[in-house]
N, C-alpha and C positions, 0 to 999 in steps of 0.2 A: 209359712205361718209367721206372721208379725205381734210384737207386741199386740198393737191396740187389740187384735183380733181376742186375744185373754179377756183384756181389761172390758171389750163389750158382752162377752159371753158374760163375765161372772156378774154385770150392772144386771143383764137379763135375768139371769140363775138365779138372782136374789132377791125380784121385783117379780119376776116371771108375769110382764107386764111389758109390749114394744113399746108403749106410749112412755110409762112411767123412766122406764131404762134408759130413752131417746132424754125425758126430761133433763132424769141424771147426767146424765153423758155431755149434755149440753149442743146436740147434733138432731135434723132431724133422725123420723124416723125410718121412710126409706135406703138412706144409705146403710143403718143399723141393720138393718133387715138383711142387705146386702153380704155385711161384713159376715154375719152369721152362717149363713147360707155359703158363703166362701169356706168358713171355718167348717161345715160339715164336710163338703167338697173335698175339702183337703186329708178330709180326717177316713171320709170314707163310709161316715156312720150319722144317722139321724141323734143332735143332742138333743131335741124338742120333739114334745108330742102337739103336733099345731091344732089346739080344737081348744074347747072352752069350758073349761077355764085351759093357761097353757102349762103344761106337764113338761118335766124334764126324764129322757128317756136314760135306763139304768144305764149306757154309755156317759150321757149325760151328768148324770149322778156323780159317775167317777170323773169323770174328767172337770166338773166342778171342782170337789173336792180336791183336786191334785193339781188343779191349777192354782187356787187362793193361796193353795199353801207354796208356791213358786210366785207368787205377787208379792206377796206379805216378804218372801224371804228378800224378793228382789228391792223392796220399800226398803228394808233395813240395810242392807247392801248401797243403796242411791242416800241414805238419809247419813249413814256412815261416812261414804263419800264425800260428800257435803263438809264435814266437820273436820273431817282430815285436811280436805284442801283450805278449807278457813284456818286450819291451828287450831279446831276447837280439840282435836285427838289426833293421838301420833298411833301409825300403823308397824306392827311388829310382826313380822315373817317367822316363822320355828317350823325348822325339818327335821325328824325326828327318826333315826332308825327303831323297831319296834322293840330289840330287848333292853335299850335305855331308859324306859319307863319303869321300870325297878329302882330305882335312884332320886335323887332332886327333883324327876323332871315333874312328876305330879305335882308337888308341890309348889313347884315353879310357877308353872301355869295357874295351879290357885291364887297365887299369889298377883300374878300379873290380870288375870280376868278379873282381877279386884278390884281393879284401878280406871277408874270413870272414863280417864284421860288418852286410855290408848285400848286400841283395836288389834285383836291378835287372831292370827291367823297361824293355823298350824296341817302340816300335812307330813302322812308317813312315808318316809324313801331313806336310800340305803348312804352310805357316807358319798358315796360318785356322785349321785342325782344331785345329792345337799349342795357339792360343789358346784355342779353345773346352773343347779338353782340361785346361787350368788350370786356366779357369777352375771346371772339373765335378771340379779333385782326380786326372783318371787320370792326368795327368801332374804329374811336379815340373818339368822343363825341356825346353826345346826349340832346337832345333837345326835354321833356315830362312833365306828368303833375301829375305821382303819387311817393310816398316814396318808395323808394325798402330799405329793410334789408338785406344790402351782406356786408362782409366785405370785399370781393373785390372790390366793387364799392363806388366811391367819388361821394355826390350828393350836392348839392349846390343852395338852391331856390332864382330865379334869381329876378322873383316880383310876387305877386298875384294878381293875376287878378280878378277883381269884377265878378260877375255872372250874367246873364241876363236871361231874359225868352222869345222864340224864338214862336210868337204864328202866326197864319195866321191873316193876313190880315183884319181888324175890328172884331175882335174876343173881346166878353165882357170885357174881362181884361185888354184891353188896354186904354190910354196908359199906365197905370199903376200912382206910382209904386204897385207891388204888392206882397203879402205875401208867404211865403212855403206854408201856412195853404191854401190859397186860391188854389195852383196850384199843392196841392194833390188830392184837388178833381176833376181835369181832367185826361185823359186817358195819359201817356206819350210814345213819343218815345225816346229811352236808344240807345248810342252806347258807346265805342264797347260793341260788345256784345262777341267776344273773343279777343286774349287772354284776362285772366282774375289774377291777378285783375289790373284793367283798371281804365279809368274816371268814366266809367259808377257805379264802386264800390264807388268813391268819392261823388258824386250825390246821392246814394241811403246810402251812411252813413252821408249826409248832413239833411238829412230828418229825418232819424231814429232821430239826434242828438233832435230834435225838438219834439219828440214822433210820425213822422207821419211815414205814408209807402202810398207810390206811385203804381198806377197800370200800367205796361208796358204793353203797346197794339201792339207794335211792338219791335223787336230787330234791330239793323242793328249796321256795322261793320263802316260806314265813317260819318264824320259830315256833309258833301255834301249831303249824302243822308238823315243823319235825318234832317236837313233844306227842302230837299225836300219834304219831310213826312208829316214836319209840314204844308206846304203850302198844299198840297192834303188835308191836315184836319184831319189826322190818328192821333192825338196827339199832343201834345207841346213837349219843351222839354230846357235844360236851357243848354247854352253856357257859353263861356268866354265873357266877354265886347269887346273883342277886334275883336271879328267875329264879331260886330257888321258891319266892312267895308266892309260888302257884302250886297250890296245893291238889293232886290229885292222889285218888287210893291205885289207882294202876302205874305212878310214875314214882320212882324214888330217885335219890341223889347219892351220890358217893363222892368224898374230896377225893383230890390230886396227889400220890404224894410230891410232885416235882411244885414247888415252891411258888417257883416262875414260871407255874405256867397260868397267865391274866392275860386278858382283854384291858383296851383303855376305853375307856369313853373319851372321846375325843370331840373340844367345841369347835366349831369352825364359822367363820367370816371372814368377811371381804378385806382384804388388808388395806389400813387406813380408815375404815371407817368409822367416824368417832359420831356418832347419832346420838341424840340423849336417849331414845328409846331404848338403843342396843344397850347402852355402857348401861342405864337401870336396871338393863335384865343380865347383865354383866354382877353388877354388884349384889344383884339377888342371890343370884349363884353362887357366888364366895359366900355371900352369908348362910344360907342354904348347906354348904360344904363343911362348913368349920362345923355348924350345929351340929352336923352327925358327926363328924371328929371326937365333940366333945363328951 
C-alpha cells in the first residue's frame, strides 16, 4: 500500500464521485479507478458499493475515517518538517521514564508546548532506552531514575526523591512509618523488570545495602501496573514520594523510616551538546526546580 493509494480513496470518499475525485486529483480517471481497485485488493474487502449513486461500504466507512485521520496527522508531521528545516522551529526530543511525571516534568512540557518556535516530541522509556535514544539523535533529553556509565552521556541528578511503601488498603503496616527490615518480609512486586538495569535494580541494591534480600512474587514492566498488583494483594512494592498523587481508596502509602532511602531523577544528554533548544529546556528546569524549592 502506498501513499497516494490513501490520498485517492479519501478524494473518492468525500466526492463519492470518479469523475469529480479524477478532477480533484488532477489525474484522469481510469488510472483512479485503477488505484482503488488495487487498494481493495490489497485490503481484501469491497471500500465501495459501485451502483448509483456511489456508496461507501461499512469497511469503507472505517477505513475512511482512520485513514483522514493518518493524512491530517501525516500533513502536520510534513508541514513541521518544513519549518524545522527552514529554522522556522527547533525540534526538542524528551524521554521520559513513567514515575518522573510526578515532578516538573508536567509542567515542563506546558511550558515548552507553549512556545510557537519549537516542536516537541516526547516518548516513554526507561533510563537505558533514554541513553541509547541519545545516543541514535531521537531524543535530545531524558528524564529517569538510575546512573548510566557512558562517556557519551551527560547525567545530572535533578533531586531525590524520598521512598515510600505502596501497600493495599489496611494492610498491617500501615500507616506506617515503616522499616526495610519489616517490608522484607513480605512478598514484593518489582518493576521494570526489563530492560535492565532499571529501578527495579536500585530497590533491590537498596536492601542488599542493609544485608536484606527481598522476595519478588511478581515482575512486571509499569508502575501502573505494579500499583495495581499491589492493590489485588500480590505484594507491596516501594515508589517514589511523589507517585504518592495517585490517589486510590485500595492503595495506601507508608514512609520509610531509613532516611536515605530516595530514588534520583536523573537528566541525561549527549555530552557537549549545547543546542539553544536543549539549554531552553535546561533553563526551564532550574527555573521550574527552585519554584518548588521555594
Amino acid at each position: 500500500m502506498e501513499l497516494r493509494h490513501l490520498r485517492y480513496f479519501q478524494a473518492l470518499a468525500e466526492t463519492l464521485n470518479f469523475t469529480r475525485a479524477a478532477e480533484r486529483l488532477h489525474i484522469a480517471q481510469p488510472p483512479l479507478s485503477r488505484q482503488i481497485q488495487q487498494l481493495e485488493e490489497e485490503l481484501g474487502v469491497a471500500l465501495l458499493e459501485r451502483g448509483r449513486p456511489l456508496r461507501l461500504t461499512e469497511a469503507g466507512r472505517f477505513f475512511h475515517e482512520h485513514s483522514s485521520a493518518l493524512l491530517e496527522q501525516l500533513g502536520k508531521v510534513c508541514d513541521s518538517t518544513r519549518r524545522i528545516g527552514s529554522g522556522e522551529k527547533a525540534w526538542l526530543g524528551i524521554g521520559f521514564a513513567p514515575s518522573t511525571l510526578y515532578g516538573v516534568l508536567p509542567e515542563l512540557i506546558r511550558r515548552l508546548r507553549s512556545d510557537a518556535g519549537l516542536e516537541l516530541g516526547l516518548s516513554e522509556m526507561t533510563t537505558l532506552q533514554q541513553v541509547e535514544a541519545l545516543k541514535a539523535g531521537r531524543i535530545d533529553v531524558g528524564f529517569g531514575r538510575i546512573h548510566i556509565d557512558d562517556a557519551a552521556i551527560s547525567q545530572q541528578v535533578l533531586r531525590l526523591d524520598p521512598l515510600v511503601a505502596a501497600l493495599p488498603a489496611g494492610h498491617a503496616l500501615l500507616p506506617g512509618p515503616v522499616s526495610l527490615a519489616e517490608l522484607a518480609r513480605e512478598p514484593f512486586v518489582l518493576y521494570p523488570g526489563n530492560p535492565r538495569p532499571s529501578y527495579a535494580d536500585h530497590v533491590l541494591a537498596l536492601f542488599a545495602t542493609h544485608g536484606l534480600q527481598i522476595r519478588v512474587a511478581q515482575w512486571t514492566n509499569e508502575l501502573q501496573t505494579a500499583i495495581g498488583l499491589v492493590a489485588a494483594g500480590i505484594g507491596i512494592t516501594l515508589v517514589p514520594a511523589s507517585v504518592q498523587v495517585l490517589h486510590r481508596v485500595d492503595i495506601d502509602y507508608a514512609p520509610l523510616q531509613e532516611a536515605q532511602a530516595t530514588s534520583p531523577i536523573i537528566i541525561s544528554r549527549r555530552a557537549g551538546d549545547a543546542s539553544p533548544a536543549l539549554q531552553h529546556c535546561l533553563a526551564l528546569v532550574d527555573e521550574l526546580s527552585r519554584a518548588r524549592q521555594d
